[in-house]
C-alpha positions in Angstrom: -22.3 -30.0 -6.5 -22.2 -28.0 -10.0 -23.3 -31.4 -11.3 -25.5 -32.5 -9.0 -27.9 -29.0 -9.8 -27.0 -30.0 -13.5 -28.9 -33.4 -13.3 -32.0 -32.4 -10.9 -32.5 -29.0 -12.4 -32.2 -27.1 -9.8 -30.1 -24.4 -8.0 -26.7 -24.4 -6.7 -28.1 -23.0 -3.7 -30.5 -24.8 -3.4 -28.7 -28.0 -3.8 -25.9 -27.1 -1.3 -29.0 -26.5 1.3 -29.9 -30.2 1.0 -26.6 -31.5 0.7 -26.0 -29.8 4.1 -29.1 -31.4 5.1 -28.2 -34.9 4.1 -25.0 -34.6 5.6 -26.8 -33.6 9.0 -28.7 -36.8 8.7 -25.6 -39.1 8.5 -26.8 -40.0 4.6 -23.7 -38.5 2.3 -20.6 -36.8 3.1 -19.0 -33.6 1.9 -15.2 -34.6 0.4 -13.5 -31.1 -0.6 -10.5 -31.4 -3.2 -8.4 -28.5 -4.9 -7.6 -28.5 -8.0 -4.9 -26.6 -10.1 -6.3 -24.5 -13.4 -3.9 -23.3 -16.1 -4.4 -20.9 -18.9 -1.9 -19.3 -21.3 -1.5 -15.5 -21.3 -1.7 -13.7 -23.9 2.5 -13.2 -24.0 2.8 -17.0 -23.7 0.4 -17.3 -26.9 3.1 -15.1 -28.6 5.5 -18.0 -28.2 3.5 -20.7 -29.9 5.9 -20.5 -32.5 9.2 -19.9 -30.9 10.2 -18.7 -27.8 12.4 -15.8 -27.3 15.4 -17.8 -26.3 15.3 -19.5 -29.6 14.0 -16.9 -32.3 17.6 -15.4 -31.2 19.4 -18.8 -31.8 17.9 -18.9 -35.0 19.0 -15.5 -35.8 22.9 -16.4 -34.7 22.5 -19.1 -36.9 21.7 -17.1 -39.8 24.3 -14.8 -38.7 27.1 -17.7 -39.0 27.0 -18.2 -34.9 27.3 -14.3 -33.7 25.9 -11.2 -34.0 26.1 -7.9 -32.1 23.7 -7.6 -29.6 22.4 -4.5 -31.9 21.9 -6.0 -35.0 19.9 -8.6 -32.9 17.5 -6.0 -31.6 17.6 -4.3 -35.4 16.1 -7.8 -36.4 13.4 -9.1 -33.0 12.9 -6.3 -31.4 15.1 -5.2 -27.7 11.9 -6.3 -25.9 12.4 -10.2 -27.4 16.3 -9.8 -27.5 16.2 -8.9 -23.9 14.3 -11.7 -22.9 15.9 -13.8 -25.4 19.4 -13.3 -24.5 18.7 -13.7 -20.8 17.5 -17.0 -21.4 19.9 -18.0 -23.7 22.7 -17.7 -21.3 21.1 -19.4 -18.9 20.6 -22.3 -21.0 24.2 -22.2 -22.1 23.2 -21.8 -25.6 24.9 -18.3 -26.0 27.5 -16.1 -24.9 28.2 -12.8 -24.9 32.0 -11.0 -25.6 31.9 -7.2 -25.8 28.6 -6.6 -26.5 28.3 -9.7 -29.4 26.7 -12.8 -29.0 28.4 -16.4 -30.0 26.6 -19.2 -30.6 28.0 -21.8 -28.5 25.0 -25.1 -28.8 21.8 -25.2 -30.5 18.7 -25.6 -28.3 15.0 -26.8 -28.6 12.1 -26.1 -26.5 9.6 -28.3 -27.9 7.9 -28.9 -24.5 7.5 -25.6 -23.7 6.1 -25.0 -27.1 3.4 -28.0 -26.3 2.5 -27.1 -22.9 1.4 -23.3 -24.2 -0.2 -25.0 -26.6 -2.3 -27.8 -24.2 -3.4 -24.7 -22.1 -4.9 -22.1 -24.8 -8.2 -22.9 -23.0 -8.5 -23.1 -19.4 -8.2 -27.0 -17.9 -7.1 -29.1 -15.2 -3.8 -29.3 -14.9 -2.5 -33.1 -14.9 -0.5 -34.6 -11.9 2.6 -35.3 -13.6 2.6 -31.7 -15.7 1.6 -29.7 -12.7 5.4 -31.3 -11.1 7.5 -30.4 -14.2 10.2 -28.4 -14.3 9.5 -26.7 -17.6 5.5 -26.1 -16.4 7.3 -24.3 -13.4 9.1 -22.5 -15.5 6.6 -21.2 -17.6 4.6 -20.1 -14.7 7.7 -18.3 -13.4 8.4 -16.1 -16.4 4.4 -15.5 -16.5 3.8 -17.7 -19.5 1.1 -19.6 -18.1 -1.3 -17.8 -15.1 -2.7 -20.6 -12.6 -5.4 -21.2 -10.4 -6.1 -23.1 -7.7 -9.7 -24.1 -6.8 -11.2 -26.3 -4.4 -14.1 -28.8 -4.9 -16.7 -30.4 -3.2 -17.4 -34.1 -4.3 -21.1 -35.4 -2.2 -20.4 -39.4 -1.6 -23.7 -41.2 -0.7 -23.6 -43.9 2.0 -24.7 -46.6 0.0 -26.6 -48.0 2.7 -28.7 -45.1 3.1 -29.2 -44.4 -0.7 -33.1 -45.1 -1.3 -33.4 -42.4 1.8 -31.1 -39.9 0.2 -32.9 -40.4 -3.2 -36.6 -39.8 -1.5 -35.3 -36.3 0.3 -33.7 -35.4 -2.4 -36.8 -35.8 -4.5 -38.9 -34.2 -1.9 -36.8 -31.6 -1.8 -36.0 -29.2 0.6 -39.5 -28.0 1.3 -40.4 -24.5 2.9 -38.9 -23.0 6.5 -42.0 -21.1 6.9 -45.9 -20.4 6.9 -46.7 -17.4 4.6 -50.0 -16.0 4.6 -50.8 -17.2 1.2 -49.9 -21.0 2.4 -52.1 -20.4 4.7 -55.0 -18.7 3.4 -54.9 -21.2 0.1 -55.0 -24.4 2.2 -51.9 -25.4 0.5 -50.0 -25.3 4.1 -51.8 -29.0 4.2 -49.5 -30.5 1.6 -46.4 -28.9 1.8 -43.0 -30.5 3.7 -41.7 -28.3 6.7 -38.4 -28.0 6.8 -36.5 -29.2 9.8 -34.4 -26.5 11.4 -30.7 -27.4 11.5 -29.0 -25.4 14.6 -25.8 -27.0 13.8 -25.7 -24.7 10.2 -23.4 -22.1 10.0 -25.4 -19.0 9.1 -24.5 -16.6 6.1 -21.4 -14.4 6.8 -22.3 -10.2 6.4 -19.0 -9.2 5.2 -19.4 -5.6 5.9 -17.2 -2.8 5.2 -15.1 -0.9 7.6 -12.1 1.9 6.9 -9.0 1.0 7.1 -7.2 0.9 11.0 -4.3 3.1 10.1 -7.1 5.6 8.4 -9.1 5.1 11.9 -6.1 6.5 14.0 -5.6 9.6 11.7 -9.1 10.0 11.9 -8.8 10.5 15.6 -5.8 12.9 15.1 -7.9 14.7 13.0 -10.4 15.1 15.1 -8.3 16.2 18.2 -6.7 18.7 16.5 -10.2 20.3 15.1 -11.1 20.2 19.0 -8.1 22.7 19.9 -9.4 25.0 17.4 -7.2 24.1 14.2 -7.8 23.9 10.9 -6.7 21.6 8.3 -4.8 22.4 5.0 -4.0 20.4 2.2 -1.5 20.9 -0.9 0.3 18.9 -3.3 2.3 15.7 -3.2 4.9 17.8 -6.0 6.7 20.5 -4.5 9.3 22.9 -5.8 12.4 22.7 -3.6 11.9 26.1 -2.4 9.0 25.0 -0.2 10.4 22.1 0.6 14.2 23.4 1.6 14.5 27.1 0.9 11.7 28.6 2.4 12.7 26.7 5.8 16.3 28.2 5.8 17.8 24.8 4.4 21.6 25.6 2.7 21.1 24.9 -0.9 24.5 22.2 -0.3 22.7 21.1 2.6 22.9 17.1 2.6 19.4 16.3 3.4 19.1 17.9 -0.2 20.9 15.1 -2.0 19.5 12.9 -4.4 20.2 9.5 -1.9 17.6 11.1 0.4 15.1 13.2 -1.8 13.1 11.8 -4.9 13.3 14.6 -7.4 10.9 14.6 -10.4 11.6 15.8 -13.7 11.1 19.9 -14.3 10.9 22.7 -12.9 8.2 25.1 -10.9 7.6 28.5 -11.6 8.0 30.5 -8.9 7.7 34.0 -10.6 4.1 34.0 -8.5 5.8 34.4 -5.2 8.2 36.9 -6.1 8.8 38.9 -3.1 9.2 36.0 -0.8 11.7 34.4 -3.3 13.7 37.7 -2.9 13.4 37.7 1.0 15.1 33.8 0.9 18.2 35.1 -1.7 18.5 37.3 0.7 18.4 35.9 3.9 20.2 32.7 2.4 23.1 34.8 0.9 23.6 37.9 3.5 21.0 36.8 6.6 19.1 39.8 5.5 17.3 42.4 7.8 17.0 39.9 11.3 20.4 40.0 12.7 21.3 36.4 11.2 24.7 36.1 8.7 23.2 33.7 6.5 25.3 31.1 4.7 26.8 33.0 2.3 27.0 31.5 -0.7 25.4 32.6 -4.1 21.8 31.4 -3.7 20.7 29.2 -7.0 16.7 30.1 -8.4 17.3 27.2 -10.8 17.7 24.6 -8.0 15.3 26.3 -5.7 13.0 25.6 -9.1 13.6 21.6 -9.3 10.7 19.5 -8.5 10.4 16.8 -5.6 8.1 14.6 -4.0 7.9 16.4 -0.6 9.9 15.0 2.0 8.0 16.4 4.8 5.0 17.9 5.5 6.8 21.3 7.0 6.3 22.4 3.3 2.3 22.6 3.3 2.3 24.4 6.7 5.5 26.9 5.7 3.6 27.9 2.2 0.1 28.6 4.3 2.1 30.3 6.6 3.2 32.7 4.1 -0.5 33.1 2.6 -2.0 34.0 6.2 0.6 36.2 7.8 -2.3 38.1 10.3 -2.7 36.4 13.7 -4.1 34.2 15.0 -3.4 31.5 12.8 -3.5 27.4 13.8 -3.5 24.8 10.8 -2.2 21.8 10.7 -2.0 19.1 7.9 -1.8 15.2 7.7 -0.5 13.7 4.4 2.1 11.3 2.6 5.8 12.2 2.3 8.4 10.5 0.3 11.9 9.5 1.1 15.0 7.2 -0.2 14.9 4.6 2.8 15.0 0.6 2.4 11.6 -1.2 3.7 11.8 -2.7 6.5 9.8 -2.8 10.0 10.2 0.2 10.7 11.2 2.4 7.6 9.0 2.8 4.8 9.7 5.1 1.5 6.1 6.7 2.0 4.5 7.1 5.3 2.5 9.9 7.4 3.4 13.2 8.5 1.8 15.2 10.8 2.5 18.8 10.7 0.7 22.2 12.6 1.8 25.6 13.5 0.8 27.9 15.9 1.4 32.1 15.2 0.4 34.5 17.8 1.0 37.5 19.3 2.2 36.3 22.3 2.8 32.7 21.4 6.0 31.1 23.1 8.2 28.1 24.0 6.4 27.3 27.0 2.6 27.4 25.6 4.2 24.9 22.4 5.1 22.6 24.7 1.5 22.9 26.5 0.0 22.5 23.6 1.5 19.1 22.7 0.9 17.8 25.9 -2.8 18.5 24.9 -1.9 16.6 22.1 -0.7 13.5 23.2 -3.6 13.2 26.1 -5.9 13.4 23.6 -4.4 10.1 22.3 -4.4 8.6 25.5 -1.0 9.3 26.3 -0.3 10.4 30.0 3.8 10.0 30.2 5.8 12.7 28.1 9.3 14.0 28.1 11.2 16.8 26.0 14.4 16.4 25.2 16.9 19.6 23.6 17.8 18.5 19.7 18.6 20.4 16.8 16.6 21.2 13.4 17.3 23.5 10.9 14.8 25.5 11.2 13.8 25.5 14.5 15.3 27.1 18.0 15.0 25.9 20.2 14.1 23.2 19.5 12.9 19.8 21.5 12.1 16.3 20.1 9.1 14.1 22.5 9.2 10.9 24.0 5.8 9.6 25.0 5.6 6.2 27.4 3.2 3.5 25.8 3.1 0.1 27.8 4.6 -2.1 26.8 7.0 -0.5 24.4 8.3 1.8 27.1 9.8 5.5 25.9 9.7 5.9 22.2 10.7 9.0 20.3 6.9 10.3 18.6 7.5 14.1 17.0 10.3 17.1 17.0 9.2 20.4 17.7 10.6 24.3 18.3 10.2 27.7 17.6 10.7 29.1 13.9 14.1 30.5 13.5 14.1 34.6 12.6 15.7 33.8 9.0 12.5 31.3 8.5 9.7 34.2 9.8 12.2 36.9 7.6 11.3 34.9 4.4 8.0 34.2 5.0 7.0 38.0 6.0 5.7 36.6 9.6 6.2 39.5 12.2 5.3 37.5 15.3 6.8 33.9 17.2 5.6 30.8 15.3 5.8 27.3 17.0 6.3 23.8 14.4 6.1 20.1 15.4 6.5 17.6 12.4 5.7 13.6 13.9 5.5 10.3 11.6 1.9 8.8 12.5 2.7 5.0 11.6 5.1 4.5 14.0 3.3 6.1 16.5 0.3 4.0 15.6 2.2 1.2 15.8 3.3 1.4 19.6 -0.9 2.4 20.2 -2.1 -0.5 18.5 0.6 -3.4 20.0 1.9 -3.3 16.1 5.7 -4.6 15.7 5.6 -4.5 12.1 5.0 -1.0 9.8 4.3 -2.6 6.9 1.3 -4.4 8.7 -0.9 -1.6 8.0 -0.3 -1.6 4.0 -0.8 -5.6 3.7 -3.2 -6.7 1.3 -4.2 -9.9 3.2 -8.0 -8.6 3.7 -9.1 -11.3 6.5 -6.1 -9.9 8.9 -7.7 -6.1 7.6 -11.3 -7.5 8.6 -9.8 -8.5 12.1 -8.8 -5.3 12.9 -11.9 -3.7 15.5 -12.3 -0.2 16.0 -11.5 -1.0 19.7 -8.0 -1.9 18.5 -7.3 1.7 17.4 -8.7 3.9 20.3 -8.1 1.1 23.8 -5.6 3.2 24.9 -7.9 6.4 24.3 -10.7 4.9 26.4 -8.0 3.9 28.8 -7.3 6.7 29.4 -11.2 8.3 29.6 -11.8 5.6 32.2 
């Protein structure tokens, strides 16, 4: 079509309106063809001359046929020996004894060389190139970034031409009367145009957040319904926040390197001294609330070390500390980081949703209340407790909540801060904790088998998504 505009001077658009009108009449027809585009990156136009593989051949054979792998990397670089050497091998050109590399056959890649070279600019990419082996392999190793793009060839029923050239030459004429068309007398010479109901009208793409940012959305706003109030801190967290402050054993194996992803440094803690003190105490002795502690000689340098936060327990515990007068209700949703493989329903980063309650008279009994209020907010009817064990919380319960069709599934864990956590916080009265991952929870609401659905970047299955989705079981449960 491109060409078409090009010849008769006129606008894509407006081209592709009577092309669309042509091929209403029966005159032309639309053939669509994709075609594959190739241009060389700028790495690939590095290798004009040689490519890695043999610049290090070339070397060894200045070197007598080997070389340490060192004094290769003195000479091209480790980036080129890296890449070089890999490739080498794999060629059977080279290989490598205790670290030196032996020549065992010279190599040439002259058609490598001459494809990065036919593809400087971007073009069509030939039939019989785009099925090569070495073209695949050059788009492998990023060499050579393709394209594929489809285009529309207009064929013209020949015996309807003379009628195709006369609309075409009319052209596509107006759709409607303006007042100046009318007031001018021009409305006399101008062609209506026909209305086509069989044209597809424009598609709005219009924007819409994100489901899985929908759902928290409506956490959110349940908990700001009961009163709460949201607080927010930082992705980095010493390990005291994170471990110590929660009455976590500094040996404790949650605390190993397979399940927590420390970052480099250290915090400086010398701002909350006196609640540092309170957990060496309590951690070494139990301190003042009738508790043994662990008894071991408790480490400020470890307690130091930095981590991405594993849970969310650490915003609510350090608030806790800054607001020790009752009453106090906050609650926080953010990422959390953990070592865990990806799969359906395990992701390194997801969701936590974390609140405390601190009260006077707050209890057991009015924690579990409150998280039935919770879950009916979602929509959720069906919930069971179930006795489990945390290390900071007793006792403490972990929920089940029915959804249909995924029956019971296990949504958040729960209890009452232990007397060694309120002791090193400087909290005098009962304080209740829940902790609950809101992916997979999201995932049984939404009829989602599939965690990593929600951080796809196929934007069509996004766009499919309707709010509707996210809160059916909600109005479910209203109606």
């Amino acid at each position: 079509m491109d060409e078409i505009a090009g010849l008769l001077n006129k606008p894509v658009s407006s081209i592709a309106s009577l092309v669309e009108l042509l091929r209403a009449r029966g005159l032309v027809e639309i053939l669509e063809e994709e075609k594959l585009y190739a241009t060389t990156t700028s790495e690939g136009r590095q290798y004009l001359e040689a490519l890695p593989e043999e610049r290090v051949v070339e070397v060894l054979k200045q070197r007598g046929g080997e070389a340490p792998i060192r004094d290769l990397e003195q000479v091209l670089g480790k980036n080129i020996v890296s890449i070089g050497i890999g490739w080498a091998k794999k060629r059977g050109w080279i290989v490598i004894e205790k670290g030196i590399a032996k020549l065992v056959r010279e190599g040439s890649l002259e058609e490598h060389r001459k494809l990065l070279s036919m593809f400087l600019e971007r073009r069509e990419v030939p039939q019989d190139v785009s099925n090569s082996d070495v073209f695949k392999e050059l788009v492998q190793r990023k060499l050579i970034v393709v394209e594929r793009v489809k285009v529309k060839h207009v064929k013209i029923r020949e015996d309807r031409l003379e009628l195709a050239k006369k609309l075409l030459e009319l052209g596509e004429g107006v759709s409607h009367l303006t007042h100046e068309l009318i007031a001018s007398g021009r409305w006399r010479y101008v062609k209506l145009k026909p209305y086509n109901v069989e044209a597809l009208p424009p598609i709005k793409i219009v924007g819409k957040k994100h489901p899985l940012k929908e759902f928290i959305e409506m956490v959110r706003e349940i908990m700001l319904s009961l009163g709460f109030e949201e607080v927010r801190d930082d992705y980095v967290v010493p390990e005291f926040w994170n471990f110590d402050a929660l009455f976590q054993a500094q040996d404790h194996p949650s605390r190993d390197i397979h399940d927590v992803l420390f970052v480099p440094g250290y915090a400086d803690l010398s701002t909350y001294k006196d609640v540092v003190e309170r957990a060496k105490q309590v951690h070494e002795t139990g301190g003042s609330c009738g508790s043994i502690g662990w008894g071991y000689r408790w480490s400020y340098e470890k307690a130091s070390k930095l981590l991405l936060r594993s849970h969310t327990t650490a915003v609510t515990i350090k608030w806790l500390y800054l607001r020790k007068t009752p009453p106090v209700r906050i609650f926080t949703i953010g990422k959390v980081f953990r070592r865990d493989s990806i799969d359906s329903r395990h992701l390194p980063e997801f969701t936590n949703f974390d609140g405390v309650v601190m009260e006077k008279d707050f209890n057991f009994k009015k924690l579990l209340g409150l998280l039935e209020q919770i879950v009916r907010g979602l929509g959720i009817t069906k919930l069971r407790f179930k006795p489990s064990y945390f290390p900071f919380t007793e006792p403490s319960v972990e929920g089940y909540v029915y959804v249909e069709g995924y029956g019971w599934i296990e949504a958040f864990g729960a209890g009452m801060f232990r007397p060694e956590v309120l002791e090193i916080v400087g909290v005098k009265h009962p304080v209740g904790a829940w902790g609950m991952g809101l992916e997979r929870l999201a995932m049984a609401l939404m009829g989602v088998n599939d965690i990593r659905v929600f951080y796809t970047r196929d934007v069509e299955q996004l766009r499919s998504w309707r709010r509707s989705d996210v809160l059916r079981c909600v109005k479910r449960a209203r109606h």
